[in-house]
C-alpha positions as CSV (number, residue, x, y, z in Angstrom):
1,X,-163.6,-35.2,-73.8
2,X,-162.8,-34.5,-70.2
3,X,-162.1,-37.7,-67.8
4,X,-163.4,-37.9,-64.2
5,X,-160.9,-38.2,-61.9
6,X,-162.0,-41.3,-59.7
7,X,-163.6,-40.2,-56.7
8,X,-160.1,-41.6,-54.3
9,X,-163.0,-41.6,-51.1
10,X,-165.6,-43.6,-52.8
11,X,-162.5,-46.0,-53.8
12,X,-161.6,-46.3,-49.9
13,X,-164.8,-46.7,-48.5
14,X,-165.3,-49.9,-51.4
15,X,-162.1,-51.0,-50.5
16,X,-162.7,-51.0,-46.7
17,X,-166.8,-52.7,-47.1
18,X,-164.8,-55.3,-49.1
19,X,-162.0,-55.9,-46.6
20,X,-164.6,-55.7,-43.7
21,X,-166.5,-58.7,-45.4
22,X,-163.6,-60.8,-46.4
23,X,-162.2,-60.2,-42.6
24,X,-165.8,-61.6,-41.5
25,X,-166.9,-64.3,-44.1
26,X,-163.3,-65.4,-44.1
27,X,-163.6,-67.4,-40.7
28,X,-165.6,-70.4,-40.8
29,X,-169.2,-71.1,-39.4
30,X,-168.4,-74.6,-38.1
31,X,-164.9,-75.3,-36.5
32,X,-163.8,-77.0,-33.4
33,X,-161.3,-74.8,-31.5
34,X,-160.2,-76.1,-28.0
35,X,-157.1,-76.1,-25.4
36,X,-155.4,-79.3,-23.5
37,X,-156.1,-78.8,-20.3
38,X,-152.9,-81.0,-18.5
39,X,-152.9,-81.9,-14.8
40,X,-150.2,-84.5,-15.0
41,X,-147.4,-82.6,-12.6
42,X,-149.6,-79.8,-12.9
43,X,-149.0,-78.2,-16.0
44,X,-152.5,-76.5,-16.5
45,X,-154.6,-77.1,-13.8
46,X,-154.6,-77.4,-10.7
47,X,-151.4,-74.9,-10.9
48,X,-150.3,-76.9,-8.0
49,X,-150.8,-79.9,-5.4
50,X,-152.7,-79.7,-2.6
51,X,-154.5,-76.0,-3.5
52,X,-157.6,-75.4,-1.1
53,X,-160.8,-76.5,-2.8
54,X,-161.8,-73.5,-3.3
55,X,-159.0,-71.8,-5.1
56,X,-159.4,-75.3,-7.4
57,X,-162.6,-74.2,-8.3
58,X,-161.8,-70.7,-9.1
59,X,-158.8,-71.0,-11.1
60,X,-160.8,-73.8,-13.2
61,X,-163.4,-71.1,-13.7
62,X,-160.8,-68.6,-14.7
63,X,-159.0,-70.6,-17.2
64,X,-162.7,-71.2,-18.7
65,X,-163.5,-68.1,-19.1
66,X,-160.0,-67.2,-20.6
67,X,-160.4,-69.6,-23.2
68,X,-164.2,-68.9,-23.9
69,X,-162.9,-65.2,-24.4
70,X,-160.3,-66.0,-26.7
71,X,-162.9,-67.9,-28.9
72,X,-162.2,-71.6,-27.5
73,X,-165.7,-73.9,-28.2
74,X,-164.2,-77.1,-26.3
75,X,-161.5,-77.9,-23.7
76,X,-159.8,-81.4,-23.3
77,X,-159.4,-82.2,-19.7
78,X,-156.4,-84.7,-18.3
79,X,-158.8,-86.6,-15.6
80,X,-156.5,-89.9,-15.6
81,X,-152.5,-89.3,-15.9
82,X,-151.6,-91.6,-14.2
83,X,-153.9,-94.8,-13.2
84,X,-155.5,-92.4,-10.9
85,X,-158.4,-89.8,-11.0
86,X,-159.4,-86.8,-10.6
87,X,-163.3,-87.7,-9.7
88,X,-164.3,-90.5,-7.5
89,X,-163.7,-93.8,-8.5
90,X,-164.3,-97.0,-7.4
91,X,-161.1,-98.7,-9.3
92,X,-158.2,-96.1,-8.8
93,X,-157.1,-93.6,-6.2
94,X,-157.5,-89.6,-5.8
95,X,-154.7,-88.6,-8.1
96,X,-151.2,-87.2,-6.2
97,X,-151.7,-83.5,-8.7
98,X,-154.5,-82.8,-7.5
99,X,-154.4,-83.1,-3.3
100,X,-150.9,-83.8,-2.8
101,X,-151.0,-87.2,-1.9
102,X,-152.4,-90.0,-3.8
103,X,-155.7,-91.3,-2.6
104,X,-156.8,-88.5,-0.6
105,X,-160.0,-87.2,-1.3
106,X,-160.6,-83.2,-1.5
107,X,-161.5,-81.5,1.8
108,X,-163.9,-80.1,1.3
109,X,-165.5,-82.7,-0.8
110,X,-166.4,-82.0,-4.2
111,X,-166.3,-84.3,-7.2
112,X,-164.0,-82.5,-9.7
113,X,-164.9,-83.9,-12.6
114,X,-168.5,-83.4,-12.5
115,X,-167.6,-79.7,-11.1
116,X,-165.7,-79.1,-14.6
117,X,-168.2,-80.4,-16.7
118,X,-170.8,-78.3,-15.4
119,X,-169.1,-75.1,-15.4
120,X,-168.3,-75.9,-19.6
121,X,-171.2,-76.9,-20.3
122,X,-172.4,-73.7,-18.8
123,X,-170.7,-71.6,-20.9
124,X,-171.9,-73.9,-24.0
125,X,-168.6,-75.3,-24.7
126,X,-167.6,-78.9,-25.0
127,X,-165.9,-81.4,-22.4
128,X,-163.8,-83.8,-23.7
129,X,-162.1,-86.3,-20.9
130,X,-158.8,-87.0,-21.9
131,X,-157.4,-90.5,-20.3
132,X,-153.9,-92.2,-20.8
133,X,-154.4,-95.7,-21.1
134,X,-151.2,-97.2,-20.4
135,X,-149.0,-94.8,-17.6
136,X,-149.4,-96.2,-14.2
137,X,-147.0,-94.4,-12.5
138,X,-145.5,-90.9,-13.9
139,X,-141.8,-91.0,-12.1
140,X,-140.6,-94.6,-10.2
141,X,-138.4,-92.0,-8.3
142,X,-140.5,-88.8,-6.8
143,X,-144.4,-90.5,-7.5
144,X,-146.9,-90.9,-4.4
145,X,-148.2,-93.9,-4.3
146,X,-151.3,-95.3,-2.3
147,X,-151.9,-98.5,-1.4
148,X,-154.7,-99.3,-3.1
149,X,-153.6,-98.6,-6.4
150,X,-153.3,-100.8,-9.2
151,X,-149.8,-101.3,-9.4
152,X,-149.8,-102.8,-5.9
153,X,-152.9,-104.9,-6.7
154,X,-151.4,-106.5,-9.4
155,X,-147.8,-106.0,-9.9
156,X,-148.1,-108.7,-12.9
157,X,-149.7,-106.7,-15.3
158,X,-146.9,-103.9,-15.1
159,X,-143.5,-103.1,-17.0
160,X,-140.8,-100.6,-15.7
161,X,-139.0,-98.4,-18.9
162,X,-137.2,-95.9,-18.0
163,X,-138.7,-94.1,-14.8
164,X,-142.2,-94.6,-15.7
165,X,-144.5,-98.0,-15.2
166,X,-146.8,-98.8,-17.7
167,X,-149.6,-101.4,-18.3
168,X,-148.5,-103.9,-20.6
169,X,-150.4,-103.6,-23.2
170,X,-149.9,-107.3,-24.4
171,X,-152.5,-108.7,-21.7
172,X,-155.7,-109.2,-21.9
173,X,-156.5,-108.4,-17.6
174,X,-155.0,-105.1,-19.1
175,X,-157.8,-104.6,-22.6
176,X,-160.5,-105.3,-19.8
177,X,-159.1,-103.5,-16.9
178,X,-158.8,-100.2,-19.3
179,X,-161.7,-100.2,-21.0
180,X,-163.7,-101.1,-17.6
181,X,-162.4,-97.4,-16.5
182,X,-164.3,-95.9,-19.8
183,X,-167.4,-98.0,-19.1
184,X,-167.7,-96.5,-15.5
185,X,-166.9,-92.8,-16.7
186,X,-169.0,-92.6,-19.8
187,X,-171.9,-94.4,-17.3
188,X,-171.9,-91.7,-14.5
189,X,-170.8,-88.5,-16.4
190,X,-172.1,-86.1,-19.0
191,X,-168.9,-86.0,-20.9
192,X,-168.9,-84.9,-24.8
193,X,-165.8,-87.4,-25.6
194,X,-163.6,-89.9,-24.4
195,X,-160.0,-88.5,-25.8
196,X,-156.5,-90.1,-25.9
197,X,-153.3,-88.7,-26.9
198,X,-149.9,-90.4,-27.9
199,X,-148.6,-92.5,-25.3
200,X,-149.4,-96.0,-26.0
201,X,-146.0,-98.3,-26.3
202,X,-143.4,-95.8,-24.5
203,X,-140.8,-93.9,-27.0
204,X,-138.0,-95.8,-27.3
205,X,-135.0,-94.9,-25.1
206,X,-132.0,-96.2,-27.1
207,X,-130.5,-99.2,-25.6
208,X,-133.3,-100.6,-23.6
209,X,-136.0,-102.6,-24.7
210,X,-139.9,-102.6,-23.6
211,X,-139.7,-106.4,-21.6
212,X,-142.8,-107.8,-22.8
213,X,-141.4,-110.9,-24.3
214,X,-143.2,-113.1,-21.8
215,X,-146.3,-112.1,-23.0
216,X,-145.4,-112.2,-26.6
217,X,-144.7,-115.2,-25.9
218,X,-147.6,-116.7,-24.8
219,X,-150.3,-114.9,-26.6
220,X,-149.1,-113.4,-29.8
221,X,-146.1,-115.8,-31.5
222,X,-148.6,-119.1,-30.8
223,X,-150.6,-116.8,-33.8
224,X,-147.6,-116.7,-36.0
225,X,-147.4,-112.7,-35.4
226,X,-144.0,-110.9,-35.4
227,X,-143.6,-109.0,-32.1
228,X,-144.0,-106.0,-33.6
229,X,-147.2,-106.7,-35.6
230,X,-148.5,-108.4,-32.3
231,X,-147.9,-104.7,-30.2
232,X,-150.3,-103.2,-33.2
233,X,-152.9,-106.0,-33.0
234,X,-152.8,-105.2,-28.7
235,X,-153.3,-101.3,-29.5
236,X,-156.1,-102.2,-31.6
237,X,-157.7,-104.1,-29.0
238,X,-157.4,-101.7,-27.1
239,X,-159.5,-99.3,-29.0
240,X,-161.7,-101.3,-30.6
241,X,-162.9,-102.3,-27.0
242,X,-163.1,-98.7,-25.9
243,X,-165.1,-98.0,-29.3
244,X,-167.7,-100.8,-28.6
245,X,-167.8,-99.8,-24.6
246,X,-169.3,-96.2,-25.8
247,X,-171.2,-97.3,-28.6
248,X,-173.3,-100.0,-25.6
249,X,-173.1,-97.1,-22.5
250,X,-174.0,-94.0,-24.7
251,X,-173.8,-93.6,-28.6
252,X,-173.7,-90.3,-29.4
253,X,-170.2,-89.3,-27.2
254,X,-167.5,-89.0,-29.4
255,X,-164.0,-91.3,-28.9
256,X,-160.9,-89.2,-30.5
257,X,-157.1,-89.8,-30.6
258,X,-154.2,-87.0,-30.7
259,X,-151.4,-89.7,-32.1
260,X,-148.0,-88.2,-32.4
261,X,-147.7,-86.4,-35.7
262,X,-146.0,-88.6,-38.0
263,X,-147.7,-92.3,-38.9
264,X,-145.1,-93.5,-40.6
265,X,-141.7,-91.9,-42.8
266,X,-142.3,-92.6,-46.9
267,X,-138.7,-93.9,-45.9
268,X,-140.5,-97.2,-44.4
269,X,-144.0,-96.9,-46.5
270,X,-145.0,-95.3,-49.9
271,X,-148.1,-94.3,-47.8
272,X,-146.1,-92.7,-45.5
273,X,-145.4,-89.1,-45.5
274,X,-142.5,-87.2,-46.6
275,X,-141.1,-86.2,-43.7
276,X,-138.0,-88.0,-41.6
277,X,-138.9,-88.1,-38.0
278,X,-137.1,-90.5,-35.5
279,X,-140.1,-92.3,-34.1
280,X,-143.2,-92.8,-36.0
281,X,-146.9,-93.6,-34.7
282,X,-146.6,-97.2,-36.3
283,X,-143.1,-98.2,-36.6
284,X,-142.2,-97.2,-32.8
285,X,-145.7,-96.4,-30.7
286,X,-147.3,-99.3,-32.4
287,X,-150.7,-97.2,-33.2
288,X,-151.9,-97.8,-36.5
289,X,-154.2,-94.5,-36.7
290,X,-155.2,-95.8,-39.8
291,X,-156.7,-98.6,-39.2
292,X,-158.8,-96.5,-36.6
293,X,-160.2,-93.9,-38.7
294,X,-160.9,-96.8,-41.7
295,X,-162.4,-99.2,-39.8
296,X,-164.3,-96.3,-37.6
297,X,-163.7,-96.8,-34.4
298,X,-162.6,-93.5,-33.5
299,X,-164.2,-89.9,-34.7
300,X,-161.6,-87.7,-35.0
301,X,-157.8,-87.5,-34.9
302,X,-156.2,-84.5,-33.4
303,X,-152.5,-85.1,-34.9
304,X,-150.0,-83.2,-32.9
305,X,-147.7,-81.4,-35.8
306,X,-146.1,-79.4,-33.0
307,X,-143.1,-78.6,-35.8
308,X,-142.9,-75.4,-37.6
309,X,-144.4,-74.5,-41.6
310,X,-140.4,-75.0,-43.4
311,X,-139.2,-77.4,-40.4
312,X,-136.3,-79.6,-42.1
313,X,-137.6,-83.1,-41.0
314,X,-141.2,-82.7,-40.2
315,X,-142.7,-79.8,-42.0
316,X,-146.1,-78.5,-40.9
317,X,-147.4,-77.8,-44.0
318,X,-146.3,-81.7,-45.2
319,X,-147.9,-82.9,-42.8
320,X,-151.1,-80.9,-42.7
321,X,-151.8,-82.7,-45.8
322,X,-151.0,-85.9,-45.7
323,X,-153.4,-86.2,-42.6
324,X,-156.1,-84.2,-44.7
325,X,-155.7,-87.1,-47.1
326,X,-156.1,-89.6,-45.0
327,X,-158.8,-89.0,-42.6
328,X,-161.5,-91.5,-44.0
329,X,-164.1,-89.3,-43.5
330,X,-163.4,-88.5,-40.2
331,X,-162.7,-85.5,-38.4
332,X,-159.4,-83.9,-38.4
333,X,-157.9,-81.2,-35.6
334,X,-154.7,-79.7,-35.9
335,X,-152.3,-80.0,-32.5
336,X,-150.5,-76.7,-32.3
337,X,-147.4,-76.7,-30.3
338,X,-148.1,-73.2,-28.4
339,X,-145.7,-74.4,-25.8
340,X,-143.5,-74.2,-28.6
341,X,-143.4,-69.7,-28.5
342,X,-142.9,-70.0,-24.8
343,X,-140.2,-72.4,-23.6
344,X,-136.7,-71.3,-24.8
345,X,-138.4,-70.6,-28.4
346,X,-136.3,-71.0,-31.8
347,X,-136.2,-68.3,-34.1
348,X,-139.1,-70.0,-36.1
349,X,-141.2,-69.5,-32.9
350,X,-140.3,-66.1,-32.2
351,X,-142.1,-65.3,-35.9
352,X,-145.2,-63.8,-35.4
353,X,-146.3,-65.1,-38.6
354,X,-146.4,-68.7,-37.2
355,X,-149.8,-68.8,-36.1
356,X,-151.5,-66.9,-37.5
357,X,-150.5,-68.9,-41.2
358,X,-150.8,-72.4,-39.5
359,X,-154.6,-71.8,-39.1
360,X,-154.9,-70.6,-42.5
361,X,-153.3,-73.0,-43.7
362,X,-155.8,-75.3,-42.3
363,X,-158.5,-73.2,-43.0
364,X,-158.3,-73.6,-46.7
365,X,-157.8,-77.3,-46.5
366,X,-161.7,-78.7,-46.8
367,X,-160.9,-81.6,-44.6
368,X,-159.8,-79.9,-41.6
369,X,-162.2,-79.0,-39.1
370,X,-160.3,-77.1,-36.4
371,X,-157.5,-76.8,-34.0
372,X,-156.1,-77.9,-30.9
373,X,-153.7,-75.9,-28.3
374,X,-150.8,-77.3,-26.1
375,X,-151.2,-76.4,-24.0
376,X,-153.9,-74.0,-21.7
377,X,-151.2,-72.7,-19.4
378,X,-149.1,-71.0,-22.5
379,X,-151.6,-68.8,-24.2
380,X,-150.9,-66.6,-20.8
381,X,-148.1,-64.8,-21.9
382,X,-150.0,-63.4,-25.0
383,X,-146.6,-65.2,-26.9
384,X,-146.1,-63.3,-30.3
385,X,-149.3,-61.3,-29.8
386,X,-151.1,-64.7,-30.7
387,X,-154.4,-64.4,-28.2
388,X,-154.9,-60.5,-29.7
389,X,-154.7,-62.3,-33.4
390,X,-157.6,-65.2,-32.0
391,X,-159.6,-62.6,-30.1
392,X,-159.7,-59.9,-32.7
393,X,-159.4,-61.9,-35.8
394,X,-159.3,-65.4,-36.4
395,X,-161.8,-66.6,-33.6
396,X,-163.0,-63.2,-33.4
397,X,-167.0,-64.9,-33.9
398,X,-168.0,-68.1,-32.2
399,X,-168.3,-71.0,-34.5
400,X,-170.1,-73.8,-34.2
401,X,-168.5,-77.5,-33.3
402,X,-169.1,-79.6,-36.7
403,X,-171.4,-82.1,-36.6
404,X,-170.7,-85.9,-37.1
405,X,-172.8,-87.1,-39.2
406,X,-172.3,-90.6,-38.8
407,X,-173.5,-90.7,-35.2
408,X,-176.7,-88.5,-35.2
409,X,-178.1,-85.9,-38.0
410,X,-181.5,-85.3,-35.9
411,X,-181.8,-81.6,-35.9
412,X,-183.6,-79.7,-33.0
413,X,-186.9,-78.2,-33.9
414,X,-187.0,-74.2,-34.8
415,X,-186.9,-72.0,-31.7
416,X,-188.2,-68.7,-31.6
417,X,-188.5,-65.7,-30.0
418,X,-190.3,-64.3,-27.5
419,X,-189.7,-60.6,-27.4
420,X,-187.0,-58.2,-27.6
421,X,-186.2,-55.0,-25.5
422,X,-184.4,-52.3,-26.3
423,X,-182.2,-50.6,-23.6
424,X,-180.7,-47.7,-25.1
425,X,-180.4,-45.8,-21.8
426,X,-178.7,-48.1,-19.5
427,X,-175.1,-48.2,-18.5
428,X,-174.4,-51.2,-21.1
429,X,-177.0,-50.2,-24.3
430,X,-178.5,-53.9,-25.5
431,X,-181.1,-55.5,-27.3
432,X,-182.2,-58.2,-24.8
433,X,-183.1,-61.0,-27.0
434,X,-185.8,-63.2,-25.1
435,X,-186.1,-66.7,-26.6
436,X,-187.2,-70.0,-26.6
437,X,-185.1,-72.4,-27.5
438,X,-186.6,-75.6,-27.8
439,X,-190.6,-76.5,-28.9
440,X,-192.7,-77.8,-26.5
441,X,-192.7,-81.4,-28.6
442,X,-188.8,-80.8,-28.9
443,X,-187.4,-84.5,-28.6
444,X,-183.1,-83.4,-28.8
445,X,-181.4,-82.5,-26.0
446,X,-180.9,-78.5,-27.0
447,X,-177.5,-77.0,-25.6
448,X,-176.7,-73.4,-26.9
449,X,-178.7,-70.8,-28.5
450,X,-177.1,-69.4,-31.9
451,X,-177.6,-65.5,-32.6
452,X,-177.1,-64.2,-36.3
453,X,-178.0,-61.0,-37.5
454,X,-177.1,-59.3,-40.6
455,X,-177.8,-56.2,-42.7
456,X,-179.7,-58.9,-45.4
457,X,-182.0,-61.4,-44.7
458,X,-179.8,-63.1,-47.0
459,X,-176.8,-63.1,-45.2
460,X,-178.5,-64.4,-41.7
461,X,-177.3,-68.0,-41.1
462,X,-174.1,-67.7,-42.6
463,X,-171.7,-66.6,-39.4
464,X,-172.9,-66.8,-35.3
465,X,-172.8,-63.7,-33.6
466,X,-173.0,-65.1,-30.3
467,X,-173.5,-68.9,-29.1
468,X,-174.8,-69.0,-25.7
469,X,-175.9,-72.3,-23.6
470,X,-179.5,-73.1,-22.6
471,X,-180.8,-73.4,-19.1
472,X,-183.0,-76.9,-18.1
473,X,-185.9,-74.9,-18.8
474,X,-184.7,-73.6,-22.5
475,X,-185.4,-70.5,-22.2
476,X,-182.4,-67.7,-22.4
477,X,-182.0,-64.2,-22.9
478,X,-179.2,-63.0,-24.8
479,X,-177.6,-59.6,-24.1
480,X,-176.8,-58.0,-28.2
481,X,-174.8,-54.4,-27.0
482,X,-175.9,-52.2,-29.1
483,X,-172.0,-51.2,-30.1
484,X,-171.7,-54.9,-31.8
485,X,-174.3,-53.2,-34.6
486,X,-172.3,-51.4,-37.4
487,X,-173.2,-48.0,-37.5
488,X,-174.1,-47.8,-40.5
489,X,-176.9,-50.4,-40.3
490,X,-180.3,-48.2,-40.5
491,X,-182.2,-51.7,-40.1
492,X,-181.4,-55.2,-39.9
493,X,-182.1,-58.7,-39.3
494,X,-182.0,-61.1,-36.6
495,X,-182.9,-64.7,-36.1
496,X,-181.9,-67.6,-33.6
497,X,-181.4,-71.7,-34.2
498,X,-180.8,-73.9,-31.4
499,X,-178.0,-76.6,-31.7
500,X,-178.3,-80.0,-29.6
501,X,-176.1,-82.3,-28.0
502,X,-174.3,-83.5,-31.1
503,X,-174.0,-80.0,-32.7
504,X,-177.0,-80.3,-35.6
505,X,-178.5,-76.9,-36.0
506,X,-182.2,-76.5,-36.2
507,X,-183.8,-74.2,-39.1
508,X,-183.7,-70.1,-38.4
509,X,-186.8,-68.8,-35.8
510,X,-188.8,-66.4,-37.5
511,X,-187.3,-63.3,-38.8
512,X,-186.8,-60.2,-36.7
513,X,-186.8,-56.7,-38.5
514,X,-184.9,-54.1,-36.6
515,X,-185.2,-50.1,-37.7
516,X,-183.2,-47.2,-36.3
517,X,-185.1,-44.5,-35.6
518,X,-184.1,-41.2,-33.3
519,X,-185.5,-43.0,-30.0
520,X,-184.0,-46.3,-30.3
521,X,-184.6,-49.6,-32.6
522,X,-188.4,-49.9,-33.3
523,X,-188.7,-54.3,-34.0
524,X,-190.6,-55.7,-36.5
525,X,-191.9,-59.5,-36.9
526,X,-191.5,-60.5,-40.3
């Protein structure tokens, strides 16, 4: 009996269908993907002190958009470095990084923080406000100082360690004076989250010692607490404050932390993890993450594991998972140092492979949600090719921001849509998508419009093919270009779902049946 020889172009076409879905199922429907956005001595933005207004306001725009293109669904903004601001407040002065000189308002006038929001929200992307509770003044030596700030007001509450003044943490003028600054932005602005990073104690600088003994003193040894568990109890205050300050002003905005990467060494703790990093989260910073994310008071932790997948002391891979096993339910966001491929990089950074197998490393771990860039300013340089690998691969889709469960699960109503036209003979060939996003008895606050089509009705739902945000009035065209359609689709389908404030997704609109024919795409309702 004669044997077929397999048909070798049949077997590359399978080959490539199969390799087309797995490059497109692969990336996840829900994951939070965002940038740091750093204005402390003007790391991301402004570029500069002192920049015209206008040029503020158009570089801001331009990093959006940069980010939004490279598939970037949130951005966490530095709006207090320093015990100053970067919108107008009535407790602390213009900040130095943005208009040169501390306490001087922009000129024009223009509220920057309400500015930024606006402009992310517009492109349906997330806001996060990232504060540092405890830095008062960045550099004793080269800082601009205004009168009216804190530091002058009361000098008491304020401890010099190395060239930096911080709060001290130990009083309780401080726990009030902090979370009175979270009060008044959660209050007046439409902020997604309230976000802190690492600095809480200083990092020790070897020989010198944080002088809080006074207050030690006085309010935590009267308790029978060892100083150091008396620094943990004063974090904790902190945030436990902060918690129950957004939970009375506005329930539904998130409160996240991006500790350093290591809680503790399993050197000190059995809990710890396996890694041997010279300060720890617990041991040296006095934040017990822990504690925060079991007792709930914050909603997600955004670790910063800024070392490298094999690195000797602090391996990423290590660490990935001992946070993923110890998130208590909460969210978890990978910091990747990006800074790391762009500043005097190490061989290990100079690996194109980095990346790329961090986030899939993360990816197949179910209790990690997304990712986290440090910082803005360094995907510029394209280092190792990364923002090609995001734009055209791993974030090449949008994905949704996951929802959180424990503070709302109210889904928006369906949408639906209103018509679609096809124009095949204009410059840029589109199916404008005309829709409605939210019912007329719609009672959630609906943000972006989600677009899914697929060759199956089966297969709508499953990945976003474009997330746009909603005007006030909820209605919103999306622009399809007719190129995004595989060729070899004779007909498909399409559906919308709107997502609100808190990221739940409504159920699919009614079903759109598109056919290829010789003058265009004739549209059926299903």
């Amino acid at each position: 009996m004669q044997i077929k020889k397999p048909n070798r172009l049949l077997i590359l076409f399978f080959f490539c269908l199969c390799n087309l879905s797995f490059q497109v199922f692969a990336q996840p429907k829900y994951e939070f993907r965002a940038a740091w956005v750093a204005s402390v001595v003007n790391i991301d933005w402004p570029s500069k002190k002192g920049l015209p207004v206008e040029d503020q306001k158009a570089s801001f725009i331009q990093l959006l958009d940069f980010l939004k293109g490279l598939g970037m669904n949130a951005v966490i903004v530095q709006i207090r470095p320093a015990a100053d601001a970067f919108y107008p407040s009535p407790y602390e002065p213009w900040s130095e990084f943005l208009n040169g000189k501390q306490g001087v308002p922009p000129n024009p006038y223009y509220d920057p923080l309400a500015f930024m929001i606006e402009e992310t929200h517009k492109r349906g992307m997330e806001f996060h406000a990232w504060l540092n509770p405890y830095r008062a003044v960045f550099n004793l030596n080269t800082s601009d100082i205004s009168s009216n700030h804190i530091t002058k007001q009361h000098p008491e509450w304020f401890i010099n360690y190395g060239t930096t003044k911080f709060f001290n943490p130990g009083l309780p003028e401080v726990v009030q004076y902090v979370s009175g600054i979270v009060r008044d932005i959660v209050k007046r602005y439409d902020i997604d989250a309230i976000h802190m990073d690492d600095y809480f104690y200083p990092y020790r600088i070897a020989g010198k010692e944080f002088a809080d003994n006074a207050a030690y003193l006085k309010y935590g040894k009267p308790q029978g607490l060892s100083k150091d568990d008396w620094r943990r109890s004063n974090c904790d205050s902190i945030i436990l404050r902060i918690h129950q300050v957004i939970l009375q002003e506005k329930p539904l905005i998130k409160f996240g932390i991006s500790p350093f990467g290591v809680w503790r060494n399993k050197s000190k703790d059995p809990n710890g993890s396996d890694t041997k990093a010279g300060q720890t989260n617990y041991d040296d910073l006095y934040a017990d993450i822990l504690l925060w994310l079991k007792e709930g008071w914050i909603d997600y932790v955004a670790p910063q594991l800024y070392w490298e997948i094999n690195h000797k002391l602090c391996d990423y891979t290590t660490l990935l998972d001992w946070w993923a096993n110890h998130t208590y339910g909460k969210d978890l966001y990978i910091g990747h140092g990006l800074y790391r491929a762009t500043e005097n990089p190490s061989p290990a950074w100079r690996r194109k492979a980095e990346l790329p197998e961090e986030i899939q490393l993360l990816r197949n771990n179910k209790n990690v949600q997304g990712s986290i860039y440090f910082s803005a300013k360094d995907f510029f340089p394209n280092p190792n090719g990364w923002c090609d690998s995001l734009r055209n691969h791993y974030y090449k889709y949008p994905a949704l921001i996951p929802p959180m469960n424990w503070i709302d699960t109210i889904a928006p109503m369906q949408p639906s849509i209103l018509k679609i036209t096809d124009n095949q003979k204009t410059e840029s060939p589109s199916l404008d998508i005309y829709c409605n996003a939210a019912h007329k008895l719609e009672t959630e606050e609906v943000k972006n419009i989600v677009l899914y089509f697929s060759n199956s009705i089966s297969g709508l739902g499953k990945l976003p093919i474009q997330i746009q945000a909603v005007d006030t009035h909820a209605q919103t065209t999306i622009n399809l270009p007719i190129s995004s359609i595989p060729d070899y689709f004779n007909d498909c389908f399409l559906a919308i779902t709107s997502v609100d404030r808190q990221n739940n997704e409504s159920p699919l609109s009614k079903v759109m049946h598109l056919v290829k024919t010789k003058s265009g795409w004739k549209i059926n309702k299903l």
